[in-house]
Each structure stands twice: as C-alpha cells, then as structure tokens.
C-alpha positions in Angstrom: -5.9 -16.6 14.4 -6.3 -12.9 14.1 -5.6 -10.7 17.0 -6.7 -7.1 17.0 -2.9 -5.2 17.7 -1.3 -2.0 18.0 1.6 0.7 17.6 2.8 3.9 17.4 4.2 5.9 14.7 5.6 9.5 14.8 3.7 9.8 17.8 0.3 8.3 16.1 -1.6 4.7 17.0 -1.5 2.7 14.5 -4.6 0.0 14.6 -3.7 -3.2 12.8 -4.4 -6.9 12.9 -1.9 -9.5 13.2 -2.6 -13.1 12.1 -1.0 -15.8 13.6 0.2 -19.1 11.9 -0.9 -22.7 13.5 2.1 -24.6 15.1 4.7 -22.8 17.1 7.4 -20.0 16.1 8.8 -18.4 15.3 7.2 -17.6 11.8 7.7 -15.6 9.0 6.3 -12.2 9.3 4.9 -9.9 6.4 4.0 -6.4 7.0 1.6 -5.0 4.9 -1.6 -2.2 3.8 -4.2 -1.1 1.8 -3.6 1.3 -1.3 -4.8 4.3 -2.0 -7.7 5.4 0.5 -8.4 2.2 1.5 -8.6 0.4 5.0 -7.0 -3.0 6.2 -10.7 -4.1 6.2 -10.6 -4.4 2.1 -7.7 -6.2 2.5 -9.1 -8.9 5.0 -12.1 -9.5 2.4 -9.9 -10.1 -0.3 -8.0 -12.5 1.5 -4.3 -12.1 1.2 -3.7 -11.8 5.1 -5.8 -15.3 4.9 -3.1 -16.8 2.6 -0.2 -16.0 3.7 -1.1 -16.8 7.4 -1.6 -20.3 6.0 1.4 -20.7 4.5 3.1 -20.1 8.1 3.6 -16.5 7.6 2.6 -14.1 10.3 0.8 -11.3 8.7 0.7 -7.6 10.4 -2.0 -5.3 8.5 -2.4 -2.2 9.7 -4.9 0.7 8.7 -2.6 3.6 7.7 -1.9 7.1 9.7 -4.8 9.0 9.7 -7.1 6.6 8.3 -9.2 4.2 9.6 -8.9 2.7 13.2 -5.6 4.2 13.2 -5.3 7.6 14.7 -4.1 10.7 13.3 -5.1 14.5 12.4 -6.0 15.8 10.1 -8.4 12.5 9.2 -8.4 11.2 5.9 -5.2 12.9 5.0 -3.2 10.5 2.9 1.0 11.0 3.6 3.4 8.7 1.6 5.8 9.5 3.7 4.3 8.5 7.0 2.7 5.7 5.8 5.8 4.2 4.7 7.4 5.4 8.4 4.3 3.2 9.7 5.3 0.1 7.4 8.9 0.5 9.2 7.6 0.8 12.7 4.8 -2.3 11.5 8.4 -3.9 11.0 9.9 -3.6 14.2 6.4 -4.1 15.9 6.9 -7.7 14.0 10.6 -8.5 14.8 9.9 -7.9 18.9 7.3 -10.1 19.3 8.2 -13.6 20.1 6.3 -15.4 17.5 8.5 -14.1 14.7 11.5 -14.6 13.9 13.4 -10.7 12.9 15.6 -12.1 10.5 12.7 -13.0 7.9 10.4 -10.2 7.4 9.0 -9.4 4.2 6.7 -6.4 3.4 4.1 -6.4 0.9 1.7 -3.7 -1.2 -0.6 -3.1 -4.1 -1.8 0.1 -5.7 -0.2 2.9 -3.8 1.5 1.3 -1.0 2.5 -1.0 -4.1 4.4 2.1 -4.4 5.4 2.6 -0.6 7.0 -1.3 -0.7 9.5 0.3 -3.2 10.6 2.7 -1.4 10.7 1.3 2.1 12.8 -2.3 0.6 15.3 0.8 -0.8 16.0 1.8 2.4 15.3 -0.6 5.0 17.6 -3.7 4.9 15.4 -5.3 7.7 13.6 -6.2 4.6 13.9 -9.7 3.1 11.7 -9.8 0.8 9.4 -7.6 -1.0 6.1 -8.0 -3.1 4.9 -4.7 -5.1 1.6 -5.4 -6.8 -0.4 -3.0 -9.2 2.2 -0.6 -7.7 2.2 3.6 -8.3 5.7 4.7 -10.3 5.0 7.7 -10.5 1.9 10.1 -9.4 3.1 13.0 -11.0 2.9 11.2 -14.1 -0.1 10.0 -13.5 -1.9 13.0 -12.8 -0.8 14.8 -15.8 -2.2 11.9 -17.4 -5.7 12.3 -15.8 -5.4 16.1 -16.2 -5.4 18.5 -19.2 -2.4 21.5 -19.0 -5.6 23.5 -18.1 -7.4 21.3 -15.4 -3.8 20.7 -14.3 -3.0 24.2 -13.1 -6.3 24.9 -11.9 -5.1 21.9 -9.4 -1.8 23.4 -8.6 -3.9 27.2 -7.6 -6.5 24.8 -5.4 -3.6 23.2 -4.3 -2.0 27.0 -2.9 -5.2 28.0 -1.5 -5.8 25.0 0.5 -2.4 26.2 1.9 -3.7 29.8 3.0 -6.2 27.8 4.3 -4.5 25.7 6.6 -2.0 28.3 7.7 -4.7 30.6 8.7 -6.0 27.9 11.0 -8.9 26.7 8.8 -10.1 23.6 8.2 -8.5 21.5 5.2 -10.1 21.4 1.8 -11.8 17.6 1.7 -12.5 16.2 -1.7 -14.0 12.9 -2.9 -11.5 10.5 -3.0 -13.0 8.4 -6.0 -16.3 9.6 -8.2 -19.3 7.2 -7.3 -19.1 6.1 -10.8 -15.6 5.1 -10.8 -14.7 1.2 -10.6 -12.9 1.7 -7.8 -16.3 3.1 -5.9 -18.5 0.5 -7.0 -15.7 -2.3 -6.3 -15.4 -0.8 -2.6 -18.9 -0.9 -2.1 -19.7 -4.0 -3.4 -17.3 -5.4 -0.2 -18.8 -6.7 2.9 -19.7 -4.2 5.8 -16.4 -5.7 7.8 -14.4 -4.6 4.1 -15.6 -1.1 4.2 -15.6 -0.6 8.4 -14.1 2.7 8.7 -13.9 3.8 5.0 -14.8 7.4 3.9 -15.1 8.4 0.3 -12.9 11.5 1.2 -9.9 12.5 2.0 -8.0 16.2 1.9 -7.0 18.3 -1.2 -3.1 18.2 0.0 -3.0 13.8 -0.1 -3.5 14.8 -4.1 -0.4 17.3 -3.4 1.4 14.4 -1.8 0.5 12.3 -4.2 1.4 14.4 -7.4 5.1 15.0 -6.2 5.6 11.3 -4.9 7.8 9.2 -7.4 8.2 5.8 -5.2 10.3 4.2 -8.0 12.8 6.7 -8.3 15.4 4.3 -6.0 14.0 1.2 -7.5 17.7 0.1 -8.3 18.6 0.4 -4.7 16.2 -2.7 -3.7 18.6 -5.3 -4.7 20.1 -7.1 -3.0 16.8 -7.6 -1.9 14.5 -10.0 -3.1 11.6 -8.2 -5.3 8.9 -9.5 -7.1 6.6 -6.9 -8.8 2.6 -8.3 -9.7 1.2 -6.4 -12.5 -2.0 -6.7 -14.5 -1.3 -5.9 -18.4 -4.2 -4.0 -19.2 -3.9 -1.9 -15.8 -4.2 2.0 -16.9 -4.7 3.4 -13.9 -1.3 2.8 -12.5 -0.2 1.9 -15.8 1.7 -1.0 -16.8 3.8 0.7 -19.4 5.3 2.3 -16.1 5.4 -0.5 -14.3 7.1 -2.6 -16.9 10.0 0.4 -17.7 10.9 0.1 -13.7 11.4 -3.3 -13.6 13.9 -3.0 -16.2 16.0 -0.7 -14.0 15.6 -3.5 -10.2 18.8 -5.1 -10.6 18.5 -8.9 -9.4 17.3 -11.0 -7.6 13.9 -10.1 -9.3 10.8 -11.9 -10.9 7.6 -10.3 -12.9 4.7 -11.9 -13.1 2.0 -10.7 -15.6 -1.9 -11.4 -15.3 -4.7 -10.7 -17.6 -7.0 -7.7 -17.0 -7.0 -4.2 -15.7 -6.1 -2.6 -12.1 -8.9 -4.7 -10.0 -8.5 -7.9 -11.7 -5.6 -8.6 -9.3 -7.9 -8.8 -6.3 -10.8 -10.4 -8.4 -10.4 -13.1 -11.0 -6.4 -13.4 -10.7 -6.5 -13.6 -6.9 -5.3 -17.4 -6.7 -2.7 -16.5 -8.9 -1.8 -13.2 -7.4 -1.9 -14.3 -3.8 -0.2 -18.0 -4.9 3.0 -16.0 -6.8 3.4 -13.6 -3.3 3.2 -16.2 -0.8 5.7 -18.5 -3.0 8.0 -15.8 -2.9 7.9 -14.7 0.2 8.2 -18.6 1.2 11.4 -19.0 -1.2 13.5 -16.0 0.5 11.8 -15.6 4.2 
C-alpha cells in the first residue's frame, strides 16, 4: 500500500511516499531517493520501493529539497548537504510512526544519493544497514574527468559570476541538467508519465558547484560498524567503477560487493532482479 506522506526539513516539506508491508508491525523501514536530478517518480517505475515493500520492509521515498513535489527555493537547486539532512529527517519521520519499528532502519541510494548513503551511515548510527548503488566517490574527480584544464576553469569563472549574480538579487544561472542526447535523457524519457511527474531537465549552475567540491566517500571507513553493501556495474564510467572499487577497499567490515555486467543504467535495466534481489537480502539479513 502506498500512501502519499510528508515532512519537514530545515524548514522545507519534503513530499514522499511511504509503502506499507501486508500483515501487521512493526516492519522494517528503508529510507531512500532518486540520484542525481531525478524524482521519487523514476524510482517507483523502476520498482525498488515495490520490492522491498514485499519483502516486509516499509519503504519511505521522498523527492529531494527543492525538487519535485518537495518544496524548496531556489527550484531545481541540487544541495548534498541538505538532501542528506532530508534522508536523516526521512529517518526519524520512519522511526515515529507506529508501523516501524526504530531499531531497524536501513537507508538506501544509487547514483548520487549512492553517494549521500555514504555519508549519512558515517554519521548517523540510527542506521542499520546501508545499500550504496552506482554511487558518486568523488565529483570533483569526476568533473575534471568530463572537463579539459581549459573547459574546467571556464566552469570555475561561470561558477563566480553566478555568485555576483545571486548576491545582487538576481535570478540563479539554470543550466540543462543532462544534454538530450545523453543516455541518461533518453532513459528518463523513455519512463512512464507517473516516472517523469515533476521532472525538469534543469537545475542551477551552483548544484554543479555543489557537486564538484562534494567527496561523499571521504569518511567511508567510518560506516563500519555498520552493515554496508555497495552495488556496482563494472563497465559504469560515469560514476566510475575504478572509484568505486578503490573505496570499498578502505569500508572496514561488515561489508559485501556485488558486481553486475554493464554500464551506469544497466543496474535499473537488465540487472534489476539482481540488483533489487542483493539489496533487499541485505537489508533483510541485518534489519
């Protein structure tokens, strides 16, 4: 049963939908969002909330601050920070209500909140258990990957204007947030209308700020003693594997790794069975 919820965050409502198991409490709970740009919608379509519900695990999705159903300003601006805050507050939303029981709360992300898990089961020993799929290490390494020195500082002086923009009471600098040719476009499109309800191909200039000085691995060794299981897809290059692979060598135990064939979407796509199967078993081992 999905039930169409809410909370608040640093002030902002955060729009989500909780899924309830059959049979009675208290359950599980797993707290979890979309990655980078995206809205619980995509989620939903996939089907992850779908399959951990029925395996008894009450799921809260939420659309992150500023995006979405959620509110706010400005819109579209994507904030690491406060998105983790809201998978905190998306915790304690979960261990009040009185089908879940606030001992076994797991949280769960892919792409960049793949990234946000890392940091949030590094500080938050409310956390169980957590599941980091096709997760961001590190954007500053990532954009100098998808920049040249040139196109790079070019960034950095957009980046500085948009400031002088802002401060002088201007409206933010909105870019597209992936090219209509990209994969991750035509993927997004290809969803059902529910899947793309309240997505915009935009977002502002300073979420590519955010996202070039966020390193979400950086504490990965301060997870443990908390369960982590990291999903990655070997041929991923757009939140590389190579990095991926070099920070689960520094998470201490109790960890697991589970490799699938295929680049950054196949996890959604043709490995969702086993993707979805390996992050409701864990959460079902230590919940």
């Amino acid at each position: 049963m999905r039930q169409d919820v809410e909370f608040t965050s640093e002030g902002i409502t955060i729009a989500a939908w909780l899924y309830l198991p059959e049979g009675e409490g208290p359950h599980r709970g797993v707290v979890m969002a979309s990655g980078f740009a995206g809205v619980r919608g995509g989620l939903h379509s996939y089907g992850y909330p779908q399959a951990f519900a029925a395996a008894g695990i009450a799921t809260l999705l939420f659309d992150n601050p500023h995006l979405g159903a959620s509110g706010g300003e400005p819109r579209q601006e994507l904030d690491p920070v406060k998105q983790q805050r809201a998978y905190r507050d998306g915790i304690t939303f979960l261990a009040a209500h009185d089908a879940v029981d606030a001992d076994r709360i797991g949280i769960w992300g892919t792409s960049y909140s793949g990234g946000h898990v890392l940091v949030v089961g590094a500080q938050d020993r409310r956390v169980k258990a957590v599941v980091s799929q096709a997760m961001t290490i590190s954007g500053h390494a990532n954009t100098l990957r998808r920049n040249s020195p040139a196109e790079y500082a070019a960034l950095a002086a957009r980046f500085a204007e948009d400031r002088l923009r802002r401060f002088r009471g201007e409206p933010p600098t909105m870019v597209q947030a992936f090219s209509p040719e990209s994969a991750s476009y035509q993927r997004t499109m290809a969803r059902p209308p529910e899947g793309r309800e309240g997505w915009r191909n935009e977002i502002t200039l300073r979420s590519w700020e955010h996202y070039d000085s966020y390193e979400p691995a950086a504490f990965i060794e301060r997870i443990s003693p908390t369960p982590l299981l990291m999903i990655v897809g070997i041929d991923d290059t757009m939140t590389p594997a190579t990095d991926a692979l070099a920070a689960y060598e520094r998470a201490l135990h109790p960890k697991k790794l589970v490799l699938v064939p295929g680049e950054h979407y196949a996890v959604y796509d043709d490995q969702f069975a086993t993707t979805a199967g390996a992050a409701r078993d864990w959460f079902q081992e230590h919940l």
